[in-house]
N, C-alpha and C positions, 0 to 999 in steps of 0.2 A: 534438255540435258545435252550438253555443249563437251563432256569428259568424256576420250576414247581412250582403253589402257593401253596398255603394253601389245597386245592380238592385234585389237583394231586398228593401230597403227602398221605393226608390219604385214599385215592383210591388204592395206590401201597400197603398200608401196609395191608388193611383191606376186599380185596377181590382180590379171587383168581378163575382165568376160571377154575380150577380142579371141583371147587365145582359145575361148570355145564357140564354136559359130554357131551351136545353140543357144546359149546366152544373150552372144551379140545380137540374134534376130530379134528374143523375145523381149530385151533391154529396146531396141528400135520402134517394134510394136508396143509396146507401154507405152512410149513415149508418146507415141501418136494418139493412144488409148486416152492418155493422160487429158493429151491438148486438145482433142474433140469434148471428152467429159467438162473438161475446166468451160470450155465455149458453151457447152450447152446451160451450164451453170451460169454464165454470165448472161445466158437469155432470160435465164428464168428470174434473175435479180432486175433484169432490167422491166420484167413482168410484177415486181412486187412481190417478190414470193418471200417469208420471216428467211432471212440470215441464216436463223437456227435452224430450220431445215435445210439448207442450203449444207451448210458445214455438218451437218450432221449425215445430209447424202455423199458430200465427200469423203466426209472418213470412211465409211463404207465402204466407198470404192476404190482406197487406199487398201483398207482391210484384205479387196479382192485380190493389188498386183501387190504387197508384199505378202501376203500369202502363198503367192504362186510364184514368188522368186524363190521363199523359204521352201516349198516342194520340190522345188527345183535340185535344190544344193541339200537341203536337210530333211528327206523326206522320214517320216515316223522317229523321228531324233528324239528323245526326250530332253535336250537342251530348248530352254524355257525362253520364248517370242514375248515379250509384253510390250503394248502401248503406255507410253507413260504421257504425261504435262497435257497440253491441249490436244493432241492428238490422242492420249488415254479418255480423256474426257469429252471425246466426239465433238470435236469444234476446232475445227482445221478450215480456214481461211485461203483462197488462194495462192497465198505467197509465203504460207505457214510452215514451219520444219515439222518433220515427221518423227518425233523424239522416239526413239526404242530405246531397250534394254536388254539383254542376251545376259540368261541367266544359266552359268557353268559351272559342271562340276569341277574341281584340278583336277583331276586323272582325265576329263576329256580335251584340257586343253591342246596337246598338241593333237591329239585325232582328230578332232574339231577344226581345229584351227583353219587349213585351205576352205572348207566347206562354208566357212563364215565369212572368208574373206572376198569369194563368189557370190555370197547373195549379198554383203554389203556395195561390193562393185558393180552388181548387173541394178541395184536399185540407184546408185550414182550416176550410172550410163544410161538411166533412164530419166536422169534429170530430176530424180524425185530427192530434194534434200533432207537426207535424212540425218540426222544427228544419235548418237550411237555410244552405248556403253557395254561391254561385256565382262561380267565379273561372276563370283560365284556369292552363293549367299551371304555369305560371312564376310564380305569385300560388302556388298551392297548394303548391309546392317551398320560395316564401321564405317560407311558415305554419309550413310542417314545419322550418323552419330554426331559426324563432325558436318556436316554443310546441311540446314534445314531445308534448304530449295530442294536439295538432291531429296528429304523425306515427302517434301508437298509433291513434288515429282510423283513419285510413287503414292503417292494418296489417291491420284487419277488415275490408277493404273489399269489395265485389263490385259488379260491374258489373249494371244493372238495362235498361239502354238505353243504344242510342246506339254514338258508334263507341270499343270499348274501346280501340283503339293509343292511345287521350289518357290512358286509366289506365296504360298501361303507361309511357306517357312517364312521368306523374308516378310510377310506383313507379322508376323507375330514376334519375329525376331525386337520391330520395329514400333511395337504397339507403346502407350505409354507406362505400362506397367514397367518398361523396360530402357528406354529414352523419350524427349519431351516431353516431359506430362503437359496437362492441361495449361498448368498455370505458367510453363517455363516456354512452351510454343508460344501462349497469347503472347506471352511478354517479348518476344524475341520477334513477332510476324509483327506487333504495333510498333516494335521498333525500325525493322526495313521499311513498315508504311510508313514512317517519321520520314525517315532519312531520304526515301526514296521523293516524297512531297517536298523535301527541302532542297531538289536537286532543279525542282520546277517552280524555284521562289514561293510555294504553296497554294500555287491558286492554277487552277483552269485556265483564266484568263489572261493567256500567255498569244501573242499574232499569230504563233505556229505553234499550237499546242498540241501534246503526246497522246491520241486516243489510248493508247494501252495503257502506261506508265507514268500518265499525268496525273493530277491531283482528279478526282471525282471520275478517274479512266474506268479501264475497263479490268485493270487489274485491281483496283480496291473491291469491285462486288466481285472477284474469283479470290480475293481476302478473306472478305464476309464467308464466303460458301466454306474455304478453307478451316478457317476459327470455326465456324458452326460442325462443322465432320470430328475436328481435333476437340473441340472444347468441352461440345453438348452430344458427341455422337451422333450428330443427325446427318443424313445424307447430302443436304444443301439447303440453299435459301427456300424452298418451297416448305420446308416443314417447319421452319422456322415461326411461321403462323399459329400450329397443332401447339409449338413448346410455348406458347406466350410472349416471346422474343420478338416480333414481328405482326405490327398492325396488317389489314387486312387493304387498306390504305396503301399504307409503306411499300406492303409488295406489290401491288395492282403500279405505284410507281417508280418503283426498281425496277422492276420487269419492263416497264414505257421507256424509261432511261436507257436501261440497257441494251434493249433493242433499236433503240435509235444511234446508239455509240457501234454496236452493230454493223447497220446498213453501212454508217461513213466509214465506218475498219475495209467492211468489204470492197463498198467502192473504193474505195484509198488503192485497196491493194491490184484493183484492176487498171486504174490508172496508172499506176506508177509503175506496173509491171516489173514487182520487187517486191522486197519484205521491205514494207515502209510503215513507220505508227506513227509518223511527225504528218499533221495537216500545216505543212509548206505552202509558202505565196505562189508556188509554182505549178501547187497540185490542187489546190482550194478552189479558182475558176472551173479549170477541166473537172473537179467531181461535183459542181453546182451545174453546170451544162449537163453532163452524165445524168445526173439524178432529175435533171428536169427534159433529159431528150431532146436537149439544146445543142446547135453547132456552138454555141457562143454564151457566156452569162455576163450579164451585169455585176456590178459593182453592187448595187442593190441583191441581187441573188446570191451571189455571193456570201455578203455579213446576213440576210437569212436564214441559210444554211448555217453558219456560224454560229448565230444566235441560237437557233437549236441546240448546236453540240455543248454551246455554254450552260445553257441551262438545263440541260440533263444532266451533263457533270457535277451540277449545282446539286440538283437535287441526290447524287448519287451520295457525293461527297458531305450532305447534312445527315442524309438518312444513315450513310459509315459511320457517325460519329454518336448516333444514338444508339447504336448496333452495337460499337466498340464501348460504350459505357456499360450496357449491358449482359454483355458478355463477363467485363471487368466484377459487375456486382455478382454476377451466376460465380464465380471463382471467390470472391470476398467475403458476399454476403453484405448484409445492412446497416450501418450502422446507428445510434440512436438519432433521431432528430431533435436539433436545435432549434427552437421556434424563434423564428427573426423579426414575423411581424403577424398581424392576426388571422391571416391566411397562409402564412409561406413560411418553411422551414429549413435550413440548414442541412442536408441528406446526403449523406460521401461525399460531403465537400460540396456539393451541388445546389441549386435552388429549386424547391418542391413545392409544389401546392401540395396543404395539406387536405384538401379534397379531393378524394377520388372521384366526385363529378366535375369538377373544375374544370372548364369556365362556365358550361352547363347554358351553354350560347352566350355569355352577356361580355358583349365587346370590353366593357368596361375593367370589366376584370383582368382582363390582359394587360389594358395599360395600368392596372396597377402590380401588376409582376413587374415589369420593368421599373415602373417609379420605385418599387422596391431593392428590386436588383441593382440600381444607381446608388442607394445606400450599405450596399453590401460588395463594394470591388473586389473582396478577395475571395469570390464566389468565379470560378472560371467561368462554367456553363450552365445551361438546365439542366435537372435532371431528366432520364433520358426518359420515365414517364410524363414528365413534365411538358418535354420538346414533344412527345408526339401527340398529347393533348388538343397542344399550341396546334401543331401542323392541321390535325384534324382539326380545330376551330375556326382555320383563318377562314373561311367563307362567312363567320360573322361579324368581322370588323368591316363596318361600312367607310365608304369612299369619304374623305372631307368636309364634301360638297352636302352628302347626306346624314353628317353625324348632327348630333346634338349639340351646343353649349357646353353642355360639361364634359362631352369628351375630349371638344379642340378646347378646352379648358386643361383638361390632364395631359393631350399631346404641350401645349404650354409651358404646361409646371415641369415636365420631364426635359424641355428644349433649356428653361432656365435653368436645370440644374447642376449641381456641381459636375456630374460626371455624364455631363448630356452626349459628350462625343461618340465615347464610350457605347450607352445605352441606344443612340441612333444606328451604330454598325452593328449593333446586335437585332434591334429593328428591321434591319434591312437584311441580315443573312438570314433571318427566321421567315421572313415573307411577310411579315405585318407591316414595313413600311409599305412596303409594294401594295398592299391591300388598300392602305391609310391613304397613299398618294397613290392613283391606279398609273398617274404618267411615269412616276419611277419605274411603274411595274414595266412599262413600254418599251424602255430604256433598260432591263434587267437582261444581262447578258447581250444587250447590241456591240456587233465591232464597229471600227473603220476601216474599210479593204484600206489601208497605208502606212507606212512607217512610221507616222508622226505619233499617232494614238495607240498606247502599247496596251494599254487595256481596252475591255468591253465598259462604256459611259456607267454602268455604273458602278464599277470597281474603280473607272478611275474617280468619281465622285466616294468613296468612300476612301478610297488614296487621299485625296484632299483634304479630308476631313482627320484623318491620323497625321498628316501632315502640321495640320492646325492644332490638334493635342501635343506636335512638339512643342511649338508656340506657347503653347501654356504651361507647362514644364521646365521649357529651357534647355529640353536638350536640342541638339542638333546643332548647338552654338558655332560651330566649325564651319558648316554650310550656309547656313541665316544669321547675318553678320547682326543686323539690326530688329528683325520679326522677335524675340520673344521681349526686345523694350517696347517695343509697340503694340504685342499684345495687351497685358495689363492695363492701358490705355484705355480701353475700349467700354464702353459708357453701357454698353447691352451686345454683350457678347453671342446672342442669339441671332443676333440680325445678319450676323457673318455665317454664323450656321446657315441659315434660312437660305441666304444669297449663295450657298455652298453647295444645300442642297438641287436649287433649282437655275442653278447658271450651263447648263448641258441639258435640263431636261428634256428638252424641244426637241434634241436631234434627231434626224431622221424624218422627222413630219413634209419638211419640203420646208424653202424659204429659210428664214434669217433666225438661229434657233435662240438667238440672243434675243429677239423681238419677241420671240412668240414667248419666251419662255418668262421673260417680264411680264406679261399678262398673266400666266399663270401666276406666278409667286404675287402679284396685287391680289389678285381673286385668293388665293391660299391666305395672305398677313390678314386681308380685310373681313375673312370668315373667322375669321381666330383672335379678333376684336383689339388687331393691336394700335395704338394712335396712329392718325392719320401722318406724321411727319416721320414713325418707322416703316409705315408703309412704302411711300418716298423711297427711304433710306434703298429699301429690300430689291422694290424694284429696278434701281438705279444702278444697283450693284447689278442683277444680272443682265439688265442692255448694254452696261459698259464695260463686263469682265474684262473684253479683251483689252480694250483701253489703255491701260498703263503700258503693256506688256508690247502692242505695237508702238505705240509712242518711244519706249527705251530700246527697242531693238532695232526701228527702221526710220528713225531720227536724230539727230545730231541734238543731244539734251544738254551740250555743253552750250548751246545759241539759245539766250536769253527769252528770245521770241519765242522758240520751241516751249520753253517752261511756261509763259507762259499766257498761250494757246490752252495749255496743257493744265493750269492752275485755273484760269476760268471756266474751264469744261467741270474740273473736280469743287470747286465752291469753296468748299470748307477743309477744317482737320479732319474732322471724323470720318467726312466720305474717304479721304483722303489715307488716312489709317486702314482704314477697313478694305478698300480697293487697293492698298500696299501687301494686306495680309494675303488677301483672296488671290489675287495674282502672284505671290512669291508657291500659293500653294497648288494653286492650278496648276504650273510650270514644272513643278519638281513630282506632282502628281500623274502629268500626263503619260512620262519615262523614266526609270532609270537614270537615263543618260543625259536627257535632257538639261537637268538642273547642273552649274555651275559656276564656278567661283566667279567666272565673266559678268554672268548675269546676274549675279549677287549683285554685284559693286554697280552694274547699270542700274538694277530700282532701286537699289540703297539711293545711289546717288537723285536720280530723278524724285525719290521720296524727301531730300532732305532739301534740293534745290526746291521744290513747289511747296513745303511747309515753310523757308524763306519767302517764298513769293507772297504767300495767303497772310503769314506776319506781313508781311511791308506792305502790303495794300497791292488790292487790283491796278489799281491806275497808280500807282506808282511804282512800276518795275524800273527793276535795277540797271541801270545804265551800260552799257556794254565799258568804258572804258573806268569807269567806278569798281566792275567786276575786277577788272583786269587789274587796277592796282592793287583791289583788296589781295587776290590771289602772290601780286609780288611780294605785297612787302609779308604774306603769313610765311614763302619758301625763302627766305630774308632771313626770318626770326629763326628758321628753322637750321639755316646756314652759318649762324652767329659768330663760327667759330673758325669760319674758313672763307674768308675775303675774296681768295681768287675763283671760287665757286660762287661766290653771289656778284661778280663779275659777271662774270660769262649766264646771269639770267637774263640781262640786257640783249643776248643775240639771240635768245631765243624767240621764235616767230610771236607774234602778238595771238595769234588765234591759239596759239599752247596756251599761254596764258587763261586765255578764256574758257579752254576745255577744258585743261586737266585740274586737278587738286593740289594743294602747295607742296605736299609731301612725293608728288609726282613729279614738280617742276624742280623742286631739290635734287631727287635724284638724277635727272637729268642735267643739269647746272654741273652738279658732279662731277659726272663720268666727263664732260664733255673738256673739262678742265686737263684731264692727264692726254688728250691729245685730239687740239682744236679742229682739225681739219679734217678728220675720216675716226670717229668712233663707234662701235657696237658695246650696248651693253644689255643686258638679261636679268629680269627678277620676277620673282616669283610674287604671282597674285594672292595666293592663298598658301595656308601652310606645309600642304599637301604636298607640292611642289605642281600640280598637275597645270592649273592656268599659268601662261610666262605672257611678263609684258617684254617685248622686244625693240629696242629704240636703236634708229642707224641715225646717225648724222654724220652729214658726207655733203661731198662738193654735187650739184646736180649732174647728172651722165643719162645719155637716152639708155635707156635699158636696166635703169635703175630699180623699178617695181617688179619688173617682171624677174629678175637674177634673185634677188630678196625675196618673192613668194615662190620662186623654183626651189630655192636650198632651203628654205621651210619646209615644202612636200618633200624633198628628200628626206629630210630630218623626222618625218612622221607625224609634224604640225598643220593642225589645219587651224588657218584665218578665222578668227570670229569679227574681228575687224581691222580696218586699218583707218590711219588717218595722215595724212601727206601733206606737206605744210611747208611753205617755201621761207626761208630765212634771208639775212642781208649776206652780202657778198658772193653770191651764187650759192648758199649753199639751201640743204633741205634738212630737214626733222621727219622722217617718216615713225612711227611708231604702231607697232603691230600687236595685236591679244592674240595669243595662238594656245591650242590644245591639244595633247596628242591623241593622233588617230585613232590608236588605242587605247583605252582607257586606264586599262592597266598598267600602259607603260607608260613610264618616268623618263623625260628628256633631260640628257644633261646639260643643264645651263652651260657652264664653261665651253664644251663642243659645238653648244647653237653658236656660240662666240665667235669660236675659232673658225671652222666653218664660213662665217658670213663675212670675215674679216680678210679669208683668203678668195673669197670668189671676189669681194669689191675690190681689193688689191689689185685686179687681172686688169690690163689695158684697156679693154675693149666688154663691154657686158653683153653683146650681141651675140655670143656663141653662147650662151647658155641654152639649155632645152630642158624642155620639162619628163618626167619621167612617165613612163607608159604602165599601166596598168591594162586588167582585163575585167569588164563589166562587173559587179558584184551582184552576185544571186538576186538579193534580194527585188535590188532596183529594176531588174530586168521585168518584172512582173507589175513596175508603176510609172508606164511611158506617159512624162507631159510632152507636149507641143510647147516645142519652147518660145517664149514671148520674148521681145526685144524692141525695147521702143528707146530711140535717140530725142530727147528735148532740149531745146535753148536755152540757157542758161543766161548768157550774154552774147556778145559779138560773135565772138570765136571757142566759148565754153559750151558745153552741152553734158547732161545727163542722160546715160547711158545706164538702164534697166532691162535687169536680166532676170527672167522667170524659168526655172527647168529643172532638169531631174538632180540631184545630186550626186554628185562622184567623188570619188578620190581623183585627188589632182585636177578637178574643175577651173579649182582659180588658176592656176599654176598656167592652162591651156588659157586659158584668155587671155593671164596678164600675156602671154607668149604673142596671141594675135596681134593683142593691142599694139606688142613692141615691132612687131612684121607691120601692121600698117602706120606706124611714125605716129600713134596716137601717145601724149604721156597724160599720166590719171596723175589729179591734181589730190583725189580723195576715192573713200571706198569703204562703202558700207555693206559687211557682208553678215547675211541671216540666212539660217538652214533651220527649216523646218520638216522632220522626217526623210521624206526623198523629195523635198521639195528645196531649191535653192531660189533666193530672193535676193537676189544682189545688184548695187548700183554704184555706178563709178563718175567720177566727173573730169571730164577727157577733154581736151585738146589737140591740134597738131601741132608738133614740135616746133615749125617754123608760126607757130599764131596764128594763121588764115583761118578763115571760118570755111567752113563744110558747107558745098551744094545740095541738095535733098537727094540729087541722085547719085554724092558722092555715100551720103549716109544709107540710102535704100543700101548701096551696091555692099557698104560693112555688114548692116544685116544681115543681107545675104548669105553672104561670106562666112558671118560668124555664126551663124544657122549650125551647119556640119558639125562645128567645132563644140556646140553646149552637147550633142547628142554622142562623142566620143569618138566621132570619126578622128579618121590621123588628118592632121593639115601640114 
């Protein structure tokens, strides 16, 4: 309780324990009372002692010094002390508020008043943060009226002093005979758990997820216990067993969950030395060392740790969900069932077995729930008898390796079916994939200590796979320009499943998880008797997942060669389709942020260049200067109407031609017409406005990359590539893909305009500088060693590869080096991968000479300080 009224306020301002030097002593001595107790506590966790007595010894000893603050200032007062929130409920955490309540009559307020506003300050001065409400009864009735946290407050409450008949008043004031009844709390508490889970994208498996307030946290089972006191009258989750409500099961693993969400609260809070409930990149190593009595942890110990928290959240947050059905029927009641199929019916909307022994061990019969449940979509979930059935049976669904024929016969029929996606994520959040395939299990809740991997592998494997039900729907049209026409293509839409499910499973084992994990998925297709050339298929897709996805981001796919290289690796259409699908979903699965209109248009393209190639025959790839016509004369046609624009495609460099698209080399033809000699122009990739393609064409100048990627980071764009291209008469064609920093912010095209128009107008481009930033959190917790290797290219060319952390303003400082050491970049390929930066540039010195080895050791050198953020 965070509300102090009208008293508490002018208490805090208007009297201070200093002015009595009894107070001040015993505030000094608490304090120390405090910091010894709190230490000795931190001994006994670092001993393995449950949490819950830990926090249950501390509130006690809360209990002692606000006690003897209140004797202090209010000795035999009948103004009423209560503990409310977690501190009512004896679970007070090191870094926990101490929530009261001071409950007043009006005639004692002003007598009262100094007396309250002493023990509230000498507990302040004691460092004990306490959070504080004083009101009279009839105040704290119409609290509980209007804000429900302020009643659940009080639901924990206990009396600490004073005359209790004022708690009783207000609990009866407050009871539901009077406000919230049963059915108006359930409904009001399921909707902050909505909201509150909608605040954390709904899932757990968040990099820095909320032990308290996250999805499967530690406040949905003080939910549970909540709805259970309000609902059913029962005092908490423990009786919840005695009412029926609660397997015997369920709670032996609420209670395993809960106590392990627990320990990392606790540790959290010792680390961080603060009230903290976010497990941060910054506090995740120091409580994986902590808890293992380590100076130092692993990246391995680390996602361990992690892995734990996920899957107790897992389980807390399936078991809330049979809880909250439950509860819902105790308030509703049953309605008739509809029989759907000769086991299974229709119950509150739900899907039932209508056996009360069901599944009575026999694996079989589970996947025919599901097979069923895929013909019945507008069935949301189990019913909640149903799920906890399911939970208690999963120890009879045998592994793959050990089932029968006709059970990889029924996993089969449920992968072919219409609504396989569907009925596989339900699979897996119920724990019977995991059982079916034990390597998912392996993979259930693992992280990546990094920023690239925003989910645990197998949330981001089930990301992919809803990713891929866009695909067969059609939505998402805005983002996957090309995936849902090339869905419907697809000759056995299972095999993309299959290659879905096990293209990440390996992770973690050690070694190449693509390797290892193609073995698994041949042993998995060939046990489940599918022809020997979908086997093939299966396998192929998950040794080459990555495949497309390096080739389009860290290759130039506009060079003919690249394609293909790139076409004989992929064979056919189909592999080809299906490794376009799998990688458009992998990519937009992995993050959020990841997926983007850039990367659209690279595998779109790369998809449509190598189903030309596979058309026109292996050994007969397309000629580079065959290309380059076709491309003019399509931005030609596309010009028909404007003469002096298909003019001016003739100056454009021949390798534009070769790169870009004809509706690209149009636009550019364009712009370059309203003024030959120095033009910027800006368009937008997607509809959004968020991706902009940026094209300069200007006379060449040294310091022309570096002024152009400086007024980009100002502008709050970052490079996803560039490409730099020399044209006839001195001049250049640079063209840039850029995105803003932000994602939510919208760059105005006209001002990137203006902007880049006024810095290249300036005489001299060597006074620009790049802008300074301060390390970003996150990244400070994922130091590479940055790599840097120069190769020859030709005489006096060299490629110049950049491996390291990534930053804001990264390129911006390089192009800056590059321009300090007289190097000009002829091109520039830039990929970020999480805090990973991957970027290569193709450099020369301005006068042509080629570079000695120990001219280039000594740039490495040099450029060393510069990827790590030092100032140069």
């Amino acid at each position: 309780m965070r509300c102090v009224d009208a008293v508490g306020r002018f208490a805090a301002a208007s009297v201070s324990p200093s002015s009595d030097p009894s107070c001040l002593s015993w505030s000094q001595r608490a304090r120390q009372r405090l910091a010894d107790f709190d230490a000795e506590l931190a001994q006994r966790f670092d001993r393995h002692e449950p949490v819950r007595e830990l926090n249950r010894d501390r509130s006690a000893f809360m209990d002692q010094l606000v006690g003897e603050a209140w004797q202090m200032n209010l000795p035999d007062s009948p103004v009423c002390l209560i503990a409310v929130g977690g501190y009512g409920r004896q679970s007070l955490y090191p870094q926990s508020d101490v929530d009261l309540l001071i409950l007043i009559e009006p005639a004692e307020r002003r007598t009262q008043a100094d007396a309250i506003a002493k023990f509230v300050a000498m507990l302040w001065d004691a460092r004990i943060p306490i959070s504080h409400a004083v009101r009279t009864q009839s105040e704290a009735a119409q609290a509980c009226s209007e804000d429900i946290t302020v009643l659940t407050a009080l639901m924990d409450a206990r009396v600490l002093a004073g005359d209790s008949r004022r708690f009783d008043g207000v609990q009866s004031d407050t009871s539901t005979e009077h406000m919230w009844s049963e059915s108006a709390y359930f409904s009001a508490k399921r909707e902050e758990l909505r909201t509150r889970h909608a605040r954390f994208n709904d899932t757990a498996e968040n990099l820095e997820p909320n032990i308290k307030e996250g999805p499967g946290g530690l406040r949905d089972m003080q939910t549970l216990r909540w709805m259970a006191m309000r609902v059913l009258g029962e005092p908490g989750l423990d009786a919840l067993q005695a009412h029926g409500q609660l397997g015997a099961d369920e709670h032996a693993t609420l209670m395993r969950a809960g106590a392990n969400l627990q320990k990392l609260r606790f540790g959290l809070h010792l680390i961080a030395g603060k009230r903290e409930e976010r497990l941060r990149f910054d506090h995740q190593r120091a409580l994986a060392a902590h808890l293992l009595h380590n100076d130092e942890a692993s990246n391995a110990d680390v996602e361990r740790m992690m892995q734990g928290f996920y899957r107790s959240a897992g389980l807390i947050q399936r078991i809330s969900e049979r809880l909250l059905q439950r509860f819902e029927e105790h308030l509703q009641g049953e309605s008739e069932p509809l029989a759907i199929h000769a086991e299974f019916d229709a119950l509150n909307g739900y899907l039932a077995a209508r056996d009360p022994q069901w599944p009575a061990g026999n694996a079989s019969r589970i996947f025919e729930l599901f097979d069923t449940w895929a013909g019945a979509p507008e069935l949301p979930g189990l019913h909640s008898r149903t799920a906890r059935a399911l939970a208690e049976a999963l120890p009879c669904v045998p592994a793959w390796s050990d089932a029968d024929p006709a059970m990889r016969a029924q996993f089969m029929r449920i992968l072919r079916g219409p609504d396989a996606i569907r009925i596989l994520i339900e699979m897996a959040k119920t724990g019977v994939l995991g059982r079916w395939i034990p390597a998912f299990a392996n993979v259930t809740g693992r992280m990546q200590f990094d920023l690239f991997h925003v989910y645990t592998v197998d949330q981001h494997t089930l990301m992919v796979l809803r990713t891929l039900a866009l695909f067969q729907t059609g939505e998402g049209v805005d983002r996957f320009s090309q995936a849902h026409t090339v869905m419907p293509r697809l000759r056995k839409p299972e095999l993309l499943l299959l290659a879905a499910l096990f293209h990440d499973i390996a992770k973690g084992r050690g070694g190449d998880h693509a390797e290892l994990g193609a073995v698994d998925a041949r042993d998995f297709c060939i046990a489940h008797a599918l022809p020997p050339a979908d086997v093939d298929m299966v396998e192929w897709l998950v040794r080459h997942h990555l495949l497309m996805s390096v080739t389009a981001q860290k290759q130039d796919i506009s060079d003919p060669d690249v394609v293909a290289r790139f076409a004989h690796l992929v064979a056919d259409r189909e592999r080809l389709d299906t490794l376009y699908l799998l990688t458009c979903a992998d990519i937009a699965g992995t993050s959020p942020k990841l997926w983007n209109a850039w990367k659209d248009r690279l595998l779109a393209d790369l998809h449509v260049a190598t189903r030309l190639a596979l058309r026109r025959g292996l050994e007969d790839p397309l000629a580079r200067e065959e290309r380059i016509e076709e491309t003019r004369a399509a931005a030609r046609a596309l010009l028909v109407d404007a003469d002096a624009a298909i003019g001016r495609i003739d100056d454009l460099p021949s390798d534009a031609l070769l790169r870009y698209r004809p509706e690209q080399i149009a636009w550019m033809a364009a712009s370059i017409v309203t003024s030959p000699q120095m033009q910027v122009a800006v368009h937008a990739v997607d509809d959004i406005g968020h991706a902009l393609e940026v094209m300069v064409w200007s006379p060449d100048r040294n310091g022309l990359f570096a002024a152009i990627v400086m007024t980009l980071d100002r502008l709050g764009l970052e490079v996803s590539q560039a490409r730099l291209m020399d044209a006839a008469e001195g001049q250049v064609l640079d063209v840039f893909h850029c995105m803003p920093r932000e994602s939510s912010r919208l760059v105005e095209m006209r001002e990137v305009e203006r902007q880049l128009r006024s810095v290249l107008a300036k005489p001299s481009l060597l006074e620009e500088r790049p802008s300074r930033r301060a390390a970003q959190r996150h990244l400070r917790q994922f130091r590479l060693t940055p790599q840097i290797v120069f190769s020859g290219l030709s005489a006096n060319r060299y490629l110049l590869s950049i491996v390291c952390n990534d930053r804001a303003g990264l390129l911006a400082d390089v192009a800056a080096f590059l321009r300090m050491e007289k190097l000009r970049v002829h091109d520039a390929r830039i990929a970020t991968f999480g805090e990973r930066a991957e970027d290569m540039f193709t450099v020369s010195l301005d006068n042509g000479e080629p570079l000695s080895e120990e001219r280039l050791a000594s740039l490495a050198s040099a450029l060393e300080p510069i990827l790590v953020g030092a100032t140069h």
